[in-house]
MARDO-516016 format. One line per field, with one value per residue (C-alpha): residue in three letters; x negated, y negated, z negated; chain. Coordinates in nm, 3 decimals, padded with zeros to 5 digits. Each point is the difference from the previous one (the first is absolute). Layout:
N
rest c(ALA:...)
px c(X:...)
py c(Y:...)
pz c(Z:...)
kette c(A:...)
This chain:
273
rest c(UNK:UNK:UNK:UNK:UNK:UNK:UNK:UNK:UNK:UNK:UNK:UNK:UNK:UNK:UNK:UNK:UNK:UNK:UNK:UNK:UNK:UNK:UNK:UNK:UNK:UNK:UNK:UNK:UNK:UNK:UNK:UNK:UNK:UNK:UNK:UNK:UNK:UNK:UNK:UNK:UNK:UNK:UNK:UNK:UNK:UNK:UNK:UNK:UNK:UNK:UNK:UNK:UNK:UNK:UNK:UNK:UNK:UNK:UNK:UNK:UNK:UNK:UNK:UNK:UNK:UNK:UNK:UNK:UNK:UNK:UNK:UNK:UNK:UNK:UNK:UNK:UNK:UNK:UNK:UNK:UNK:UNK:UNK:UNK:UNK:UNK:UNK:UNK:UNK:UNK:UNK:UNK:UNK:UNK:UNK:UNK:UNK:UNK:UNK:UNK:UNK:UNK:UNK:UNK:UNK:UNK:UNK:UNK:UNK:UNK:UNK:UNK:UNK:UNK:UNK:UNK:UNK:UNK:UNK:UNK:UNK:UNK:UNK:UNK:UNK:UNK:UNK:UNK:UNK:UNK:UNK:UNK:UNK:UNK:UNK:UNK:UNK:UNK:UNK:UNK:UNK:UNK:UNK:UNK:UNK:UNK:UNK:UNK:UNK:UNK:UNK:UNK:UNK:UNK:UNK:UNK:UNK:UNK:UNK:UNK:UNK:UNK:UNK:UNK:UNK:UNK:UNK:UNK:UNK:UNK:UNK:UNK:UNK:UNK:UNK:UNK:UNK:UNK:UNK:UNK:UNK:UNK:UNK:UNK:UNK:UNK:UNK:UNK:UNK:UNK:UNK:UNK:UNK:UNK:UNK:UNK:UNK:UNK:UNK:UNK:UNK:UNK:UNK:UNK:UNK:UNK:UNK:UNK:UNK:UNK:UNK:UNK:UNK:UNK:UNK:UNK:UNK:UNK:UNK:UNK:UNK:UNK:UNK:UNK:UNK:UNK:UNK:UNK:UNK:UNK:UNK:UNK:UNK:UNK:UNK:UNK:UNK:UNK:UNK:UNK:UNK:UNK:UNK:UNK:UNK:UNK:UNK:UNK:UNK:UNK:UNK:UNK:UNK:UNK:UNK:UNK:UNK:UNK:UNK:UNK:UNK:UNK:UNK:UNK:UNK:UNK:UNK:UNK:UNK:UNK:UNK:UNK:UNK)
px c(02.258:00.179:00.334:-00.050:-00.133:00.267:00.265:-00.227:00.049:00.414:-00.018:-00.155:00.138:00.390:-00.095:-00.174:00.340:00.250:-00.257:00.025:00.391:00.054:-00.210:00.153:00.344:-00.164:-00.146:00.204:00.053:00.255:00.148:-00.179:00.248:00.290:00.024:00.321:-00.248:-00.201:00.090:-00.196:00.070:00.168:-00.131:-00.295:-00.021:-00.129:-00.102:-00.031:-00.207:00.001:-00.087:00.176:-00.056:00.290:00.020:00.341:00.093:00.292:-00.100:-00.377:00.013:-00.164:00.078:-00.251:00.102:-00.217:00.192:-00.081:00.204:-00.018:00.204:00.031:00.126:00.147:00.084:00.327:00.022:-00.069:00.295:00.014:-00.252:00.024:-00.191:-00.079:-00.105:-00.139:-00.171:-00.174:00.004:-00.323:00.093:-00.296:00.026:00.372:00.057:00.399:00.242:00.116:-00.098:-00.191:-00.172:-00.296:00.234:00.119:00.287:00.291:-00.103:00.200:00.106:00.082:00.063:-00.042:00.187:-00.079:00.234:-00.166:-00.313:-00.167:-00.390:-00.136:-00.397:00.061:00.163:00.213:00.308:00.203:00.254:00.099:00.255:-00.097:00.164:-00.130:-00.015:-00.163:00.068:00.027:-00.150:-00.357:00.160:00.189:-00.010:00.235:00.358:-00.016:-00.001:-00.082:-00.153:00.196:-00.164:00.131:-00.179:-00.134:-00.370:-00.095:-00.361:-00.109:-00.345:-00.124:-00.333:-00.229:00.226:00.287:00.274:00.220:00.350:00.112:00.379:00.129:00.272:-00.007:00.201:-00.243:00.108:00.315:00.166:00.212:00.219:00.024:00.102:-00.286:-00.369:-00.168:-00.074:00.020:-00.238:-00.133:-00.346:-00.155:-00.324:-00.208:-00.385:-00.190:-00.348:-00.220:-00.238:-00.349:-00.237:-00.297:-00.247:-00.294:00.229:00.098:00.449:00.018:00.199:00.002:00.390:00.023:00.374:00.212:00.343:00.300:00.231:00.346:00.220:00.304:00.102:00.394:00.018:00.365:-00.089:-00.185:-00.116:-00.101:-00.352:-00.277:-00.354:-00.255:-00.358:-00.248:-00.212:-00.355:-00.149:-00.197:00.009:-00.282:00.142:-00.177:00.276:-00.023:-00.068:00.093:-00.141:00.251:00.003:00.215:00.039:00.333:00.039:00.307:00.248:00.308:00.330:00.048:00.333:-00.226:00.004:-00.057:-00.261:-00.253:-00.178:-00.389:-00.254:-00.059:-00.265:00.000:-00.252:00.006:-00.035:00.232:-00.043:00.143:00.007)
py c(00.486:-00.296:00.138:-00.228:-00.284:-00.022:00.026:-00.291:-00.204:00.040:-00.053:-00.331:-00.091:00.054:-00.214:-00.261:-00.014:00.013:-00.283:-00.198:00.046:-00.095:-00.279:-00.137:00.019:-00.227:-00.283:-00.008:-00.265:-00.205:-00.326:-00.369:-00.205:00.128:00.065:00.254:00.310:-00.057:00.264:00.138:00.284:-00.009:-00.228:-00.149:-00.296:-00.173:-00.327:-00.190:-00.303:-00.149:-00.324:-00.080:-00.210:-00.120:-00.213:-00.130:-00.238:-00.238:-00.100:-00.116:-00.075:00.278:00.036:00.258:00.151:00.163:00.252:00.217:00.246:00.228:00.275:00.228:00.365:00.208:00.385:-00.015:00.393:00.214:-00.139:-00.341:-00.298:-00.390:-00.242:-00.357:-00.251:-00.370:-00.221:-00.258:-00.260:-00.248:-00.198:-00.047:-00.190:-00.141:-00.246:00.089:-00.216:00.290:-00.051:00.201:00.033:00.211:00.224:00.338:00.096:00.187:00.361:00.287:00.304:00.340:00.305:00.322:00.369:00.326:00.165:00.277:00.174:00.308:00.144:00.237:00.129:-00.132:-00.334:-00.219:-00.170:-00.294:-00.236:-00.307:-00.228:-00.374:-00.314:-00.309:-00.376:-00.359:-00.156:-00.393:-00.068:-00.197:-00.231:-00.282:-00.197:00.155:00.143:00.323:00.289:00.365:00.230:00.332:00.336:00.332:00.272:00.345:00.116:00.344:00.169:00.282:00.207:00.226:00.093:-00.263:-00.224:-00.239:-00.168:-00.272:-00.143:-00.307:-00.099:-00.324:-00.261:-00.350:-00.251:-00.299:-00.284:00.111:-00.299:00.112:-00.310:-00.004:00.355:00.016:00.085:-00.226:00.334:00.377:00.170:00.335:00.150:00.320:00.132:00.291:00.047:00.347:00.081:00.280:00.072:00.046:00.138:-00.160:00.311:-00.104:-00.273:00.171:-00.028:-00.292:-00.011:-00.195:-00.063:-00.168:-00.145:-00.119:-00.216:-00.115:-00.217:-00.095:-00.278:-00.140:-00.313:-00.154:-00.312:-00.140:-00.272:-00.022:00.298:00.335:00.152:00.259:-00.015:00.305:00.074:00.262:00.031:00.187:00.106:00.161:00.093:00.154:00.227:00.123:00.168:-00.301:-00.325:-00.050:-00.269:-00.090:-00.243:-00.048:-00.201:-00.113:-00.092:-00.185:00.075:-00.256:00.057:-00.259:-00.132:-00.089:-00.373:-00.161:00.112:00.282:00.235:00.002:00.243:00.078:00.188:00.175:00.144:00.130:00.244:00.271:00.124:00.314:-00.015)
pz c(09.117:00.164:-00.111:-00.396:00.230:00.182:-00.307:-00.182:00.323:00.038:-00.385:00.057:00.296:-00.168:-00.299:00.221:00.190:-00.332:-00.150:00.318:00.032:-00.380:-00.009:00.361:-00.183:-00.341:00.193:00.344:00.224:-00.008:00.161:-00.076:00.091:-00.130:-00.392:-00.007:00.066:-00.329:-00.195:-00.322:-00.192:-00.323:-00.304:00.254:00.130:00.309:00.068:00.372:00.061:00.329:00.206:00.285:00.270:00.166:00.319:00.109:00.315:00.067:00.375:00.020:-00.390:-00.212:-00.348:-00.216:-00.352:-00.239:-00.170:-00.297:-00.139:-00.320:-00.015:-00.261:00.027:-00.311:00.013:-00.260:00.101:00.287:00.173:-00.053:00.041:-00.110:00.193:-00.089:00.218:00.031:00.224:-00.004:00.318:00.066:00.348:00.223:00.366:00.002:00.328:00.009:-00.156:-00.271:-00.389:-00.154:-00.325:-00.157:-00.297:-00.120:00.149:-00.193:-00.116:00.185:-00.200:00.176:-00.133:00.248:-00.083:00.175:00.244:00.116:-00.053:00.145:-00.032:00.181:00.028:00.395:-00.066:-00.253:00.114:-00.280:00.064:-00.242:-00.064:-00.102:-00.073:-00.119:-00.057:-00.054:-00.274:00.033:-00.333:00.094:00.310:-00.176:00.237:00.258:-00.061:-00.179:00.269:00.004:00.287:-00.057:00.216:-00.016:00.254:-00.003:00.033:00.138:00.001:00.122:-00.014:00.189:-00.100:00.007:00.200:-00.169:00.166:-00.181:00.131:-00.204:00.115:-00.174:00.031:-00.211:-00.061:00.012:-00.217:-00.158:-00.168:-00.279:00.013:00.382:-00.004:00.358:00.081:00.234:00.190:00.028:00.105:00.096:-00.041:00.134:-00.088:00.120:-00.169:00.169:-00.159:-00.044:-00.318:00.165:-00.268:-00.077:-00.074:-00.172:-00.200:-00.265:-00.030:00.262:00.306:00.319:00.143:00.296:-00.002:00.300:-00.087:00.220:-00.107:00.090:-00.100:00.108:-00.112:-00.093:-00.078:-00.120:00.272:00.301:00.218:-00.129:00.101:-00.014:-00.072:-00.105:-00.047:00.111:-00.266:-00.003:-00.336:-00.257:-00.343:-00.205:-00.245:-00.341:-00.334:-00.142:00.234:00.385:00.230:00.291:00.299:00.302:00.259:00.103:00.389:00.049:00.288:00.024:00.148:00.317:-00.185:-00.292:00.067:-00.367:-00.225:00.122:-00.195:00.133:-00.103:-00.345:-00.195:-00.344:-00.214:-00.395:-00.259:-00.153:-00.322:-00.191:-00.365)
kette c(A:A:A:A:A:A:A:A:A:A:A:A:A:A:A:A:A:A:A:A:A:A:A:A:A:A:A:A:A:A:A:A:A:A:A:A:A:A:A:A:A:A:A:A:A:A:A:A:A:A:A:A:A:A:A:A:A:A:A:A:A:A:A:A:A:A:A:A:A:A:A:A:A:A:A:A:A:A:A:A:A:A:A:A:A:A:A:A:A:A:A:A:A:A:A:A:A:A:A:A:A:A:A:A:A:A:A:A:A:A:A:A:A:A:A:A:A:A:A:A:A:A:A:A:A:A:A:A:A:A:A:A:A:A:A:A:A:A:A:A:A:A:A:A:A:A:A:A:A:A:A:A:A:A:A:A:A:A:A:A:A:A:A:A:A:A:A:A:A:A:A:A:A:A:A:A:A:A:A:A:A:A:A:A:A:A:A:A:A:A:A:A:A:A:A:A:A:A:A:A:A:A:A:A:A:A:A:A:A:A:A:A:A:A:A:A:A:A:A:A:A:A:A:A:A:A:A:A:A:A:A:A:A:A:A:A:A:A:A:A:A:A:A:A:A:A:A:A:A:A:A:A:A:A:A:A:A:A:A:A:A:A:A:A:A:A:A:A:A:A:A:A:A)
């Protein structure tokens, strides 16, 4: 008598965990502050709004940006992605002696190819190959200069869990006729999360995220340094809209002696089209 009970219950218990594992895999996790991981499958699109709250220090003077970017994501195949870019910059408390103005800045185009790719029903495992750049088309009023990156992003999932390495190196300011960048710099970032399912919500997820960053700094003069973040997180995760914050705690090197990055915060929307 129990023996059709108990083949009903692995039944529904194996479909429960394909339906889970499937739909962890659709609307995953994925970095905030770094774009590079965005990655949609071919002929969709998705769309990233974010506001970010930047505060920056030169001494005791504090200088806070509002920054919000739009990035837009393309799937030209299954192996390569475009991504377009722009920003718009509205200064807030300003008591250093830098300029600054409320504008766009100049869009950055990347385009990202697959390396590598393996699926299993335990976990997936891609690497990727990008390489993009500004484009100093909005700025007139400055010399015309372009912020080549090139860098490599690796995820990996195991079940319910997602881990994303994003390795890149810019040259910051590249002017064409001066054949130099102001800097070089490189950045490292790590993003772990875990899709907690939200039963009773009907196809939403809960992801609690936790970043590092890493970057180093090169400047053509002066001294080089390093600066990160620790960065706690969430996102909440539906197939067709996610809602992500973080909270980026600062942590300067002790050669940093110029401009310091303070804490930041960041909050938006992702949309998949």
């Amino acid at each position: 008598m129990n023996q059709p009970k108990m083949k009903n219950k692995i039944l529904s218990l194996t479909l429960l965990a394909a339906f889970l594992f499937s739909f962890g895999i659709q609307t995953r996790a994925e970095g905030i502050s770094v774009d590079a991981g965005l990655t949609p499958a071919q002929d969709r699109i998705v769309v990233r709004l974010q506001y970010r709250n930047m505060l920056n220090r030169i001494g005791d003077n504090d200088m806070v940006m509002h920054m919000m970017p739009v990035v837009v994501v393309y799937g030209l195949s299954s192996d390569v992605t475009v991504m377009l870019r722009n920003v718009y910059r509205a200064v807030g408390t300003n008591e250093t002696m830098m300029e600054m103005d409320n504008r766009w800045m100049d869009p950055f185009l990347m385009g990202k190819v697959k390396l590598y790719r393996r699926n299993t029903r335990v976990y997936s495992l891609g690497v990727a190959g990008f390489a993009g750049t500004s484009f100093p088309i909005l700025n007139k009023s400055v010399s015309k200069t372009y912020s080549p990156m090139i860098g490599l992003n690796a995820s990996y999932r195991p079940g319910l869990w997602s881990f994303d390495l994003n390795n890149a190196y810019e040259w910051v300011n590249y002017n064409t006729v001066e054949n130099q960048s102001t800097a070089r710099q490189l950045q490292v970032n790590l993003a772990v999360s875990r899709n907690i399912i939200l039963t009773g919500i009907e196809n939403w997820v809960l992801a609690p995220v936790q970043e590092f960053s890493f970057v180093r700094n090169n400047p053509v003069f002066g001294e080089s340094s390093s600066f990160g973040f620790i960065s706690p997180g969430f996102q909440l995760v539906s197939p067709h809209v996610k809602f992500e914050s973080l909270y980026q705690i600062a942590v300067n090197s002790s050669g940093n002696s110029g401009l310091k990055n303070g804490n930041r915060f960041i909050v938006g929307l992702r949309f998949m089209f």
